[in-house]
C-alpha positions as CSV (number, residue, x, y, z in Angstrom):
1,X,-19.5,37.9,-1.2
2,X,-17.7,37.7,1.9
3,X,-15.7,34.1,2.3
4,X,-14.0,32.7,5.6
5,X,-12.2,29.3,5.2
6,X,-10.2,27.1,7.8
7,X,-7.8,24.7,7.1
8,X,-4.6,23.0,9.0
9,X,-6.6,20.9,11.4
10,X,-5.7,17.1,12.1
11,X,-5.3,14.4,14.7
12,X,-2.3,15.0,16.6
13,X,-0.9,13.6,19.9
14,X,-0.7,15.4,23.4
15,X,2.5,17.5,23.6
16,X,1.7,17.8,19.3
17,X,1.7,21.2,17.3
18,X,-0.8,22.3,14.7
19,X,-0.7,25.1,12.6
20,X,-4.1,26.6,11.8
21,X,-4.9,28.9,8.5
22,X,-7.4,31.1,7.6
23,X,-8.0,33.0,4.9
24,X,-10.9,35.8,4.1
25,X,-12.1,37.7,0.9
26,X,-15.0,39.8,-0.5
27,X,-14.3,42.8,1.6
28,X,-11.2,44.9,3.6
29,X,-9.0,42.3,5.6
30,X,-5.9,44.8,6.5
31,X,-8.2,47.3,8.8
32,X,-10.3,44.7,10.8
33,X,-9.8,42.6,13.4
34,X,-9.7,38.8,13.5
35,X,-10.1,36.2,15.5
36,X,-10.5,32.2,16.6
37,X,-13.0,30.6,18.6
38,X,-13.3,26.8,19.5
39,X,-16.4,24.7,20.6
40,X,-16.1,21.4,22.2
41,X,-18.5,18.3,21.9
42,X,-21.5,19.3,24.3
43,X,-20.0,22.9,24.8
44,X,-20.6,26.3,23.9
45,X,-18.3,28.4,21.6
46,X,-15.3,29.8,23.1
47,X,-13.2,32.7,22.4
48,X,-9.6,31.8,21.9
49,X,-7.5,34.4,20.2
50,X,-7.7,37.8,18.7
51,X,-5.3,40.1,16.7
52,X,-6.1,43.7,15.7
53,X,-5.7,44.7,12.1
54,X,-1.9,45.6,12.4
55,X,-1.1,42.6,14.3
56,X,0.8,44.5,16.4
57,X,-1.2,43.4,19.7
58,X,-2.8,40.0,20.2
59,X,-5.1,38.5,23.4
60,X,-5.5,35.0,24.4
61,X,-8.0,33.4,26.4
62,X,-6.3,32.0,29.6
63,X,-6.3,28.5,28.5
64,X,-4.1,28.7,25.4
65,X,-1.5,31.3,27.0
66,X,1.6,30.4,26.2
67,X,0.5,27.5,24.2
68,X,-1.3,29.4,21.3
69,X,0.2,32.2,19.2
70,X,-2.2,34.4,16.7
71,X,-1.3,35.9,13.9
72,X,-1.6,37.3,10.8
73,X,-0.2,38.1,6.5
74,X,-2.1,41.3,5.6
75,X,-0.6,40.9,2.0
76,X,-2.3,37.5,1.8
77,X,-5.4,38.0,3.9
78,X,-4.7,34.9,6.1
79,X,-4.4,34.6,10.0
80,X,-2.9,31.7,11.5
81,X,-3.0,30.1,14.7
82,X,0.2,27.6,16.1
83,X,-1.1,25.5,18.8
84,X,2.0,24.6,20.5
85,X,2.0,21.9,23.5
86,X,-1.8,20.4,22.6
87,X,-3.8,18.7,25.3
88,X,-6.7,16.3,25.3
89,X,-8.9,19.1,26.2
90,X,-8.3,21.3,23.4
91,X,-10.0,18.5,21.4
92,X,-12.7,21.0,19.0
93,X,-13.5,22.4,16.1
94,X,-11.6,26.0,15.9
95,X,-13.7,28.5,14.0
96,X,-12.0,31.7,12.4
97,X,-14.2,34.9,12.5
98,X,-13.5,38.1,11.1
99,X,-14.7,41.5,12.8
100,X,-17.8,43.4,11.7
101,X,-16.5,47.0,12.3
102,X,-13.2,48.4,10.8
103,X,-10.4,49.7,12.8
104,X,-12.2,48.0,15.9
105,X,-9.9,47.2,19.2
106,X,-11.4,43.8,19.2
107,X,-12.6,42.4,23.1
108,X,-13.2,38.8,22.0
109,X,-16.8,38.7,22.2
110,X,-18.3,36.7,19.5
111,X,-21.0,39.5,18.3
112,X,-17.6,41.5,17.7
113,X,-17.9,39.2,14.2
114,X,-19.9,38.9,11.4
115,X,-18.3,36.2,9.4
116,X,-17.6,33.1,10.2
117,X,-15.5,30.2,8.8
118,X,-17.2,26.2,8.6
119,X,-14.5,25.1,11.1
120,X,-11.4,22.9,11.2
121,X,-11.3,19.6,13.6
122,X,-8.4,19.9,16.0
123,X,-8.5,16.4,17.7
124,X,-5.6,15.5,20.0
125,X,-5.1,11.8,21.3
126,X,-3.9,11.4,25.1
């Protein structure tokens, strides 16, 4: 049984860091891609980040450049994300996904993954 669980969110301050986890088991973690994702109160989900399986190239939405840094412990099957520089607007719950396919150059594009963590609350206080 495939299992994706979040943790590290909080209430934090603008100009405040955050490191998210996320760890996933019941299947190959070193040869697929992962990913975050982020929905806001009233929004639709939102692609954030994505690292391929080697962690050797990442991609960022435009919002969190520079801000947000992906990435990943194949040895322990966890990916993190450090939210550096948090803003009012970054206020959601942050979802952790992990790819369907193996070896997949992942695009960010939420049918890219299959599994799918309950989500951590990021809330950040102007």
């Amino acid at each position: 049984q495939v299992q994706v669980a979040e943790s590290g969110g909080g209430l934090v301050q603008a100009g405040g860091s955050l490191r998210l986890s996320c760890t996933a088991s019941g299947r190959s973690f070193s040869n697929r891609a992962m990913a975050w994702f982020l929905q806001a109160p009233g929004k639709e989900r939102e692609f954030v980040a994505t690292i391929i399986w080697s962690g050797r190239s990442t991609t960022n939405a435009d919002s969190v450049e520079g801000r947000f840094t992906i990435s990943r412990d194949n040895a322990n099957n966890t990916v993190y994300l450090q939210t550096n520089s948090l803003k009012p607007e970054d206020t959601a719950v942050y979802y952790c996904a992990q790819a369907r396919a193996i070896w997949q150059i992942p695009r960010g594009v939420s049918q890219e993954y299959d599994y799918w963590g309950q989500g951590t609350q990021v809330t950040v206080s102007s």
